[in-house]
C-alpha positions in Angstrom: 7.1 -23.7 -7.2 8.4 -21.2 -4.7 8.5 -17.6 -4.9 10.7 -15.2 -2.8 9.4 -11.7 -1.9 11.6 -9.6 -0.3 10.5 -6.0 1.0 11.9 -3.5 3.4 8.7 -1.2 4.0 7.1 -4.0 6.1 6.2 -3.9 10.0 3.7 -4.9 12.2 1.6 -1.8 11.7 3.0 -1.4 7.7 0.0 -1.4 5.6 0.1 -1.4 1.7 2.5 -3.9 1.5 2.0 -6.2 4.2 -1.5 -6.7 3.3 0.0 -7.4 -0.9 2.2 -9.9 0.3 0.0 -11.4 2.3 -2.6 -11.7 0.5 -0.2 -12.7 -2.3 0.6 -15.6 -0.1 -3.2 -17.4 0.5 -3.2 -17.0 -3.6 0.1 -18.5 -4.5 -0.5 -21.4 -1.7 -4.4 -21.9 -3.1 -2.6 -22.6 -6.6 -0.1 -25.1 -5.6 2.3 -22.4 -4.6 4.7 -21.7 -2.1 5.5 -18.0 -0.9 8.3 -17.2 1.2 8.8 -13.8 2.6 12.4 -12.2 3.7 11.7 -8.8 5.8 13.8 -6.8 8.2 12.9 -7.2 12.0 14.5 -6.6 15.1 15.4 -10.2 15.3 15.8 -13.1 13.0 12.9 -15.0 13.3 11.8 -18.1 10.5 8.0 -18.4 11.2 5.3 -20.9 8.9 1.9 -18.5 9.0 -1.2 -19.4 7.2 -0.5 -17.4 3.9 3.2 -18.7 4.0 6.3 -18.4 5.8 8.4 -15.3 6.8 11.7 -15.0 7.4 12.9 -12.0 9.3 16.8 -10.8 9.3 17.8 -8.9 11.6 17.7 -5.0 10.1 18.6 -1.4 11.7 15.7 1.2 12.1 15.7 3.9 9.4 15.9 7.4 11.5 12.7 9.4 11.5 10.6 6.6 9.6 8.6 6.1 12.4 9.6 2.1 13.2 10.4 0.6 9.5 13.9 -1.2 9.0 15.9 -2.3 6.8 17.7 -5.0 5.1 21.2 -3.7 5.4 23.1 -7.0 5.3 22.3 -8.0 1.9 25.0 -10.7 1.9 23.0 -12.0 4.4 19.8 -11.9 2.2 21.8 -13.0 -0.6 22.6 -16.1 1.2 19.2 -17.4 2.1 18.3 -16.7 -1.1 21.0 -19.1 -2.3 19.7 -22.0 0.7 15.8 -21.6 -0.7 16.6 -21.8 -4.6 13.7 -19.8 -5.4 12.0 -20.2 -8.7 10.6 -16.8 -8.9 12.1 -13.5 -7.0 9.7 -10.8 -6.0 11.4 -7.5 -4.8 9.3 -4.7 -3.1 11.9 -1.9 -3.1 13.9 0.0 -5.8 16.5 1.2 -3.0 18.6 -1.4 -1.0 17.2 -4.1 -2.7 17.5 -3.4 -6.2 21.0 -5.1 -6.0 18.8 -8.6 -6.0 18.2 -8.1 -9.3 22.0 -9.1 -10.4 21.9 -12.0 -7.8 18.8 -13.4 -9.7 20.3 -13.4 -13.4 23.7 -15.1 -11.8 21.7 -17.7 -10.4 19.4 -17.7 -13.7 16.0 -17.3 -11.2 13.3 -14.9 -13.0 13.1 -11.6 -11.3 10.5 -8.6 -10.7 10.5 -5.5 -9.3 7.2 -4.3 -7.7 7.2 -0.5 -7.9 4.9 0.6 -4.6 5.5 4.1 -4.6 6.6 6.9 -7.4 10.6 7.7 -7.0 10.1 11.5 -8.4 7.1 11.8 -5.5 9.0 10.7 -2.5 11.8 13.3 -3.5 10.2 16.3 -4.0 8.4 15.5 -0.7 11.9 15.0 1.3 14.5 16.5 -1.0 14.9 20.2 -1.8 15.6 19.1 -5.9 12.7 20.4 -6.6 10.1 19.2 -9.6 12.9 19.2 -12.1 15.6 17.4 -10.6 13.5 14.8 -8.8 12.3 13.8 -12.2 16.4 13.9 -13.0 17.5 12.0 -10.3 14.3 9.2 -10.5 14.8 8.8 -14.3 18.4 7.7 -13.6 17.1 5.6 -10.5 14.6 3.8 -12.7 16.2 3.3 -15.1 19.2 1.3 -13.7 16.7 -0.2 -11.7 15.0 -1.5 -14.5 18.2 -2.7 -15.9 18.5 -5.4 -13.5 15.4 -7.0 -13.0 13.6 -9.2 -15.6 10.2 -7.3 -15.7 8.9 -4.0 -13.7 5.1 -4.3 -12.2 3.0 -1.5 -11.5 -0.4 -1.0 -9.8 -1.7 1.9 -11.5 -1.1 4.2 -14.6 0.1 6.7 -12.2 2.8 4.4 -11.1 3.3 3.2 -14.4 4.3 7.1 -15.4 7.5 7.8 -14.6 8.8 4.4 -16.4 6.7 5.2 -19.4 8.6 8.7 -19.9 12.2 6.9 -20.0 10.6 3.7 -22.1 10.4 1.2 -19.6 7.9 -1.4 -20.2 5.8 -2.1 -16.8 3.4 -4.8 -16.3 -0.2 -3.3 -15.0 -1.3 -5.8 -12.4 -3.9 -4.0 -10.0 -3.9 -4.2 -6.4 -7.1 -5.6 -4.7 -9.6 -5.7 -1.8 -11.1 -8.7 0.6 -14.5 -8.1 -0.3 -15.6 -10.2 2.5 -14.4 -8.5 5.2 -14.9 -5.2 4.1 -18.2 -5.2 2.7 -21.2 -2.2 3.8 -22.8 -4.7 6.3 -20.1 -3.4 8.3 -21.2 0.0 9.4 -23.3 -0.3 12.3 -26.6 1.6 12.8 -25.7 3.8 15.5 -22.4 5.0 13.7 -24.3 8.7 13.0 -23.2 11.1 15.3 -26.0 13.1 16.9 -27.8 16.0 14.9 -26.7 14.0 11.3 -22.9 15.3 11.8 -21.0 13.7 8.6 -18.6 11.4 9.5 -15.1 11.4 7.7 -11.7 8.7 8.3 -8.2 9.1 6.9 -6.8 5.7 7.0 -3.4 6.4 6.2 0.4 6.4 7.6 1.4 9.6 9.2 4.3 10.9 6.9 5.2 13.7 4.8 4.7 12.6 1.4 0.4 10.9 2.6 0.1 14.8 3.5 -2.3 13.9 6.4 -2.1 17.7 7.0 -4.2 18.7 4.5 -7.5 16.2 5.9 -7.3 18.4 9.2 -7.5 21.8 7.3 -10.1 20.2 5.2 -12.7 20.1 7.8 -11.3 23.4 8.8 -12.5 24.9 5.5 -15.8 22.9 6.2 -16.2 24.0 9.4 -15.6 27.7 8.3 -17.7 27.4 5.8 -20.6 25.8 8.2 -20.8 22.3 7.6 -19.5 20.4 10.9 -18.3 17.3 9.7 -15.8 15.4 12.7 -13.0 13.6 11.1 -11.6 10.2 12.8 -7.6 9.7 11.8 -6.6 5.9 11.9 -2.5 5.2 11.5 0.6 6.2 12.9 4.0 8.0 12.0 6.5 10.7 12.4 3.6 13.4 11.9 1.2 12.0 15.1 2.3 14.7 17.3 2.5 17.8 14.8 -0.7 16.6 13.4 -2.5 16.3 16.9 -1.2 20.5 17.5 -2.5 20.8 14.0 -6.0 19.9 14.7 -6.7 21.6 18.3 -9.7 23.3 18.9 -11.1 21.0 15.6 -13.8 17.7 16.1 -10.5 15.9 14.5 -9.9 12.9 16.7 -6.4 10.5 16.0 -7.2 7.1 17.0 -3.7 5.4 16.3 -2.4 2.4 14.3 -5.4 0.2 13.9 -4.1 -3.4 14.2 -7.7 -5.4 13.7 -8.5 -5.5 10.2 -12.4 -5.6 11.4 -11.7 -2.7 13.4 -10.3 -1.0 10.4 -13.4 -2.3 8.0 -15.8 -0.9 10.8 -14.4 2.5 10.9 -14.5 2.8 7.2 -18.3 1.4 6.7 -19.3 3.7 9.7 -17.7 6.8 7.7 -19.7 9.4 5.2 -16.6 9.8 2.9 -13.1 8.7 3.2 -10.3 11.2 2.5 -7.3 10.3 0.4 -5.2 13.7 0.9 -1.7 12.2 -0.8 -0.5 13.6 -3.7 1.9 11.0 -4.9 -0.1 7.8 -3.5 0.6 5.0 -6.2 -2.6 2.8 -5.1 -4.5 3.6 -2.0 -5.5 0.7 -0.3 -7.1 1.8 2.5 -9.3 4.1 0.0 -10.2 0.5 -2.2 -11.3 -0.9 1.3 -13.9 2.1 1.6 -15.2 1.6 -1.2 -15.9 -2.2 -0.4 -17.1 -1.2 2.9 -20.1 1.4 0.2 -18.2 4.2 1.3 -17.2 6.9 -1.1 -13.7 8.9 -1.6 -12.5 12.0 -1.9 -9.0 11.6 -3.5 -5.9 14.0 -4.8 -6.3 14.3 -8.3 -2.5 14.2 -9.4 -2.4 10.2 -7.3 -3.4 7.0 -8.8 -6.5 6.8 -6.0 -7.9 9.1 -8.7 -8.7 6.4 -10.9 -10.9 4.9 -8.2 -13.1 7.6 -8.7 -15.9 6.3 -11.2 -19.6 7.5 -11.0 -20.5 8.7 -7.8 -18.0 6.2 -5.9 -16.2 9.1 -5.2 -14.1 12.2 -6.0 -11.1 13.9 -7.3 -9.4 16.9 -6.5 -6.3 19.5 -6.0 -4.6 17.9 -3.1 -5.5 21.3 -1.2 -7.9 21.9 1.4 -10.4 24.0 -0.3 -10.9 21.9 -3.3 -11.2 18.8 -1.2 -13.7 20.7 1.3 -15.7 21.5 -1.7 -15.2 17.8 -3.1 -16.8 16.9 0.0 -19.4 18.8 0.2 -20.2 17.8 -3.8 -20.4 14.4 -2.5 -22.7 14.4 0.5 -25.0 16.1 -1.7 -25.1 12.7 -3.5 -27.9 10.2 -1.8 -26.2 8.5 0.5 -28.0 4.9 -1.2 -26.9 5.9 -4.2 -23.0 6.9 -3.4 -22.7 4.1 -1.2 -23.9 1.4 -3.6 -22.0 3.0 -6.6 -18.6 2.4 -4.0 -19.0 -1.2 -3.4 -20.1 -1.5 -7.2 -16.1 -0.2 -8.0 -14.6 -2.1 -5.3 -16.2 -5.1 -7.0 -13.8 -4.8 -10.3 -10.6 -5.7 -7.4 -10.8 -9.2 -6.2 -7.6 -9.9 -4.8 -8.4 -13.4 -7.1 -7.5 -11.2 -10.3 -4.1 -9.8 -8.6 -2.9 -13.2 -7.8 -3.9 -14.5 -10.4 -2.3 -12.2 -12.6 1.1 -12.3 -11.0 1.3 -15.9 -11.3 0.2 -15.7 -15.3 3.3 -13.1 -15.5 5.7 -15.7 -13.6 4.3 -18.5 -15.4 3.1 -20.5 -12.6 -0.4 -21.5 -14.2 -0.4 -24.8 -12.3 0.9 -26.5 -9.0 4.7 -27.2 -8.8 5.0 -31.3 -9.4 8.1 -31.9 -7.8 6.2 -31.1 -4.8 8.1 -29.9 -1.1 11.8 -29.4 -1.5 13.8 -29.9 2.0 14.7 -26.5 3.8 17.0 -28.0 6.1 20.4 -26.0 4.6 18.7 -22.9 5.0 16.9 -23.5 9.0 20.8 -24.1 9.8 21.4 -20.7 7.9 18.7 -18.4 9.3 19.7 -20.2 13.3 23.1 -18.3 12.7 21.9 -15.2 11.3 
């Protein structure tokens, strides 16, 4: 059968999302399944990749987002939509896209909204509402949101909250990890800096509501307090160039999107502790990957990256610089044999097996469609004039 995912928050150097859908893609086509993907781009583009295909429309850049678009046209998506026939629609944003929802009950296809982030989070980190009427405004959101779509899935518990409070129903399917690729074999030998200097990476996109701020005046409380830990910052966004003022005269080095995933698993094996600074993170991908890779976490305590923290795998704290300094420093106490194996041990509970898996239980797609390839010729003429 074939599934239609469509997402806005998805670019070449995107992160959480891009690496769902893809690896939503290898699972879906390893079950007899086909995925297709409709993203915003610069262009329109129809590509066949080896997790599936994705078709890009042709989508203006959101001001200040640091290089994501967005499906503005949605008569346009609407109307390769109605050339694929999908049996299943998957929607990755509660924004623009929520309007898919009513498409996919007129034309009787199941529909599911993934929530990714937390509505009442990304307000009171952009909006001057406030705690109060962010929770106001999202309830409302969610709520009409949920309205049109056949089922709601979230990641965590911490996403799952702010449905829970207006009784919304979610479906818990948890994100995962490739447990190949980052695995501890990664870090290499010589990764120590000189004099046994710990070593810490934020992996993260630079924007307001990750909070990337608070990593840098982490190690500033370490430093003060005389432990000279260096800090490595992998990722771009609209906060590279405050952040790089930020962290003058501090061993804080920003290193930029990485685009190779073995780059990415190698910097995060080679690390002591990975920071997870964001308040209102729904998942944490990138923290799930250090753990794969043995490497602990230090996450915000109010995030769902919080309940990644088991044993000594990692740990929690006020998303403030002083309690994550001293979370830090809790956790290099730790032998570092017995925090690194305790990481991969949690990272071994997320297979990205169990998410696909899961999704396609949800959808009902237990087997391989046996009608088999459907012609896409209608829609190829569509996409060549879009």
């Amino acid at each position: 059968m074939r599934v239609i995912h469509v997402a806005n928050a998805y670019t070449p150097r995107s992160g959480g999302i891009r690496t769902t859908v893809h690896a939503l893609g290898h699972g879906y086509r390893a079950a007899g399944h086909e995925l297709v993907l409709v993203v915003p781009g610069p262009r329109a583009e129809d590509e066949e990749l080896p997790w599936g295909r994705r078709i890009t429309l042709a989508g203006p850049k959101i001001p200040g987002s640091g290089g994501y678009r967005i499906l503005a046209n949605l008569q346009g998506v609407r109307a390769v939509l109605d050339a694929l026939e999908p049996d299943r629609l998957e929607v990755s944003d509660r924004v623009t896209l929520r309007g898919l929802g009513r498409w996919a009950s007129a034309a009787g296809v199941p529909s599911t909204v993934i929530a990714h982030e937390r509505v009442d989070g990304v307000l009171r980190a952009f909006s001057p509402l406030g705690a109060r009427g962010a929770q106001l405004v999202a309830d409302r959101h969610n709520a009409a949101t949920a309205e049109r779509f056949d089922r709601v899935v979230t990641t965590t518990s911490f996403a799952a909250q702010e449905f829970t409070r207006i009784g919304v129903a979610t479906d818990h399917v948890p994100l995962g990890v490739d447990l190949d690729q980052f695995r501890p074999s990664t870090r290499p030998s010589s990764s120590r800096p000189a004099g046994g200097v710990p070593q810490l990476v934020l992996c993260s996109r630079l924007s307001r509501e990750k909070r990337p701020d608070l990593a840098i005046e982490a190690v500033r409380v370490l430093h003060e307090g005389g432990c000279p830990a260096q800090l490595v910052i992998a990722g771009s966004g609209p906060l590279t160039a405050s952040l790089r003022r930020r962290a003058q005269g501090l061993p804080v080095e920003l290193v930029g999107h990485l685009a190779d995933r073995s780059s990415v698993a190698s910097l995060l094996g080679a690390a002591d502790v990975v920071l997870a600074p964001g308040p209102v993170e729904t998942f944490g991908l990138a923290a799930l990957e250090a753990l794969a890779c043995g490497t602990p976490i230090v996450a915000a305590s109010t995030s769902a990256v919080a309940e990644l923290v088991e044993g000594d795998a990692g740990r929690s704290a006020a998303p403030e610089p002083h309690a994550l300094a001293a979370a830090v420093t809790a956790l290099l106490a730790v032998p570092a044999a017995q925090r690194r194996q305790a990481a991969r041990a949690r990272a071994e509970s997320f297979p990205w097996s169990r998410t696909t898996d899961t999704m396609l239980a949800l959808h009902g797609l237990t087997t391989p469609d046996p009608v088999g390839q459907r012609s896409d010729e209608g829609a190829r003429c569509l996409m060549a004039g879009l």
